[in-house]
C-alpha positions in Angstrom: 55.5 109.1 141.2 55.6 107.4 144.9 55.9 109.9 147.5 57.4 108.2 150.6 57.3 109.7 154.8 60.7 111.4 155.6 63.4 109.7 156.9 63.4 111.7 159.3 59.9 111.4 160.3 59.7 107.4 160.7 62.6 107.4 162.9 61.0 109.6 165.3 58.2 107.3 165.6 60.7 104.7 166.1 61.9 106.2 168.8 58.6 106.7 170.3 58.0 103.3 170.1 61.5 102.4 171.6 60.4 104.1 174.8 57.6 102.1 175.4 59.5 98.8 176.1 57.6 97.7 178.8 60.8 95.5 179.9 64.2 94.7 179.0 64.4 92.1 176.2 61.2 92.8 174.8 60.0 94.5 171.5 56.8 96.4 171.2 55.2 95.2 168.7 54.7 98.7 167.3 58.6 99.0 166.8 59.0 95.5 165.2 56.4 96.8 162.3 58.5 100.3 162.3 62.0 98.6 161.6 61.0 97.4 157.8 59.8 100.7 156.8 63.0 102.3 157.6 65.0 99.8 156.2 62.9 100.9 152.9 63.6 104.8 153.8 67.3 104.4 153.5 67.1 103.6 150.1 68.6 106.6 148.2 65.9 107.6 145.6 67.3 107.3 142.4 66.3 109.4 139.4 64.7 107.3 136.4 66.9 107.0 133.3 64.4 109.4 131.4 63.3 112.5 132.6 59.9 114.0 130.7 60.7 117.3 130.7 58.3 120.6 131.2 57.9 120.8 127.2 57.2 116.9 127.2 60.5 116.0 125.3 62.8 113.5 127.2 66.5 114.0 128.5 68.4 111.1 129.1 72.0 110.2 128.9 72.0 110.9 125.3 70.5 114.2 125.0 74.2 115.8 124.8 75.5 113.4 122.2 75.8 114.9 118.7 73.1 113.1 115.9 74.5 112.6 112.8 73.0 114.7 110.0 72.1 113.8 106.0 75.3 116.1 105.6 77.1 114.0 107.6 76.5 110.9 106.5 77.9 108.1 104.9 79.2 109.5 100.9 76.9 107.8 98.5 77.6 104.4 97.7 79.5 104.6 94.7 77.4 103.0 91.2 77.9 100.1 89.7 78.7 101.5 86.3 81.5 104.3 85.7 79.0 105.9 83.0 76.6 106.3 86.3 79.6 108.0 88.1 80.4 110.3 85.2 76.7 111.3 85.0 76.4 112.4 89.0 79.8 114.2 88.5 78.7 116.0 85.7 75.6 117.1 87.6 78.0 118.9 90.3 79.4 120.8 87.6 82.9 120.2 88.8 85.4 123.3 88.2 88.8 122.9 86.3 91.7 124.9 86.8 95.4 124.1 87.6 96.2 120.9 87.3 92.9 119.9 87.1 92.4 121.6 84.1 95.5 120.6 82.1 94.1 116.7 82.8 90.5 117.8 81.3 91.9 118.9 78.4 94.4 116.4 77.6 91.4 114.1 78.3 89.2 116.1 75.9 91.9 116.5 72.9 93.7 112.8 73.6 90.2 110.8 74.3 87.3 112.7 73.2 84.9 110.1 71.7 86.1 107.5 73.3 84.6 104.9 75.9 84.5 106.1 78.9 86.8 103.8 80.4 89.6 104.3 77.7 89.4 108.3 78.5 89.7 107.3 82.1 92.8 105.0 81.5 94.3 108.7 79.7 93.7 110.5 82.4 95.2 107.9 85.0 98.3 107.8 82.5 99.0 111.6 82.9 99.0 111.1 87.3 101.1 107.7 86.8 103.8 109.9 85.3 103.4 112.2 87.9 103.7 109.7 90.5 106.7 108.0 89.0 109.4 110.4 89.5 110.3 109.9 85.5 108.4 112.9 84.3 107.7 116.6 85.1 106.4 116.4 88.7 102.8 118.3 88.0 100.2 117.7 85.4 100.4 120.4 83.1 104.2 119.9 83.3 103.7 116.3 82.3 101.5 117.4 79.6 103.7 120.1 78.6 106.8 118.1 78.0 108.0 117.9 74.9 107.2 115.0 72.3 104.9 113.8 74.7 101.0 114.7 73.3 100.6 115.8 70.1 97.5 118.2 70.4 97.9 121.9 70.3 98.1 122.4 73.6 97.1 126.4 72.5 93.5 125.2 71.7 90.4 125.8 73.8 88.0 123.0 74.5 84.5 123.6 73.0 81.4 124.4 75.0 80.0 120.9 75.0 79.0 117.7 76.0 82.6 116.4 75.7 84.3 119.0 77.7 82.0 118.0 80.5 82.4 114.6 80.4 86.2 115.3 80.0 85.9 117.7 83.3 84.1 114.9 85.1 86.7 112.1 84.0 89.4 114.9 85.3 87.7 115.0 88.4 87.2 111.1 88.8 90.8 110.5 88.3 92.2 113.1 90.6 90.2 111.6 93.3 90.7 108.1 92.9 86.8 107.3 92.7 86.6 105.2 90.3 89.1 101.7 89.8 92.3 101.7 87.8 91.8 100.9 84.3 94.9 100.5 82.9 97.5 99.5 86.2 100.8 101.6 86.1 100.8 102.8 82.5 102.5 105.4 81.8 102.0 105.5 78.1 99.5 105.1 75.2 99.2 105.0 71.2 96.5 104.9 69.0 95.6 101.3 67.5 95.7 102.6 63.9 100.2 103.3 64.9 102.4 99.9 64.6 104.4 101.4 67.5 107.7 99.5 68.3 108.2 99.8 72.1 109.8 96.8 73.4 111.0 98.5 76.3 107.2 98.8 77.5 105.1 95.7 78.4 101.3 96.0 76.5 98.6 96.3 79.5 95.3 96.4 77.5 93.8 98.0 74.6 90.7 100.2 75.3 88.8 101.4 72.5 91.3 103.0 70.1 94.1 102.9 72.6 96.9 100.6 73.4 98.0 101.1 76.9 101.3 100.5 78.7 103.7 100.4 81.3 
């Protein structure tokens, strides 16, 4: 760093120099040299951007502003195939209870064996109903209501591979992560039935399903 004379300092040999004028209207030359280096002293210091600190780390403007940590990053971008999604759910080992629960097993004893996608579109079928205003206003009610699903809603899923996948299709549905398979339907038959519902309009068949709203 530049160390620079006092202000203070230069202006009293200014004024020394001011007193020997030898006659009005003239300007020692001594005085004349003088008046650019005060001009320069009258600049106000200022402090670099980037201060190197006793510990040799650096504080600038910045050095308050929270970093954003891994934690707090972006949520992983989500996978180009819903089998890749179900696979990094089921590595979370998501939980099921409530509501949550009742979906996982209507998807387990509804869909199990099914493509992925078609036990998706089951699942997304049971929150449609909730969201319509037509049916019992909570999951298990939905799945509760009489006439509705046919499996023995008594029965426990088996320790397995299925109920896993079922959990993790629960939990992909509840949260939206994944696209809607089958848009707005609210109700579903297996291909093997000749089901008569011309009050429904047919949105797509998905693996042994027939979907519609």
């Amino acid at each position: 760093m530049t160390f620079r004379f006092p202000i203070l300092a230069r202006l009293a040999a200014l004024a020394v120099a001011v007193t020997l004028l030898p006659a009005a209207g003239q300007f020692p030359v001594a005085a004349l040299a003088l008046a650019p280096i005060v001009a320069t002293t009258v600049e106000t210091t200022q402090p670099a951007a980037d201060i190197t600190t006793a510990d040799n780390t650096t504080a600038n403007s910045t050095a308050n502003v929270p970093q954003i940590a891994e934690s707090d990053a972006a949520a992983e971008p989500r996978p180009a195939q819903l089998a890749t999604l179900v696979a990094r759910t089921m590595d979370t080992q998501p939980t099921a209870y409530g509501d949550r629960e009742c979906l996982a097993r209507a998807v387990y004893f509804e869909a199990r064996g099914e493509p992925l996608e078609g036990q998706l579109a089951v699942a997304q079928v049971i929150l449609n109903r909730v969201a319509s205003g037509k049916f019992a206003d909570s999951v298990c009610g939905v799945i509760a209501q009489h006439g509705q699903f046919s499996f023995d809603k008594s029965r426990t899923p088996a320790a397995s591979r299925d109920w896993q996948t079922a959990k993790a299709i629960a939990a992909i549905a509840a949260t939206a992560a994944w696209d809607v398979v089958a848009p707005r339907a609210v109700s579903f038959h297996a291909t093997r039935i000749n089901a008569s519902w011309s009050n429904l309009h047919k949105v797509s068949t998905i693996g042994n399903h027939v979907f519609y709203r």
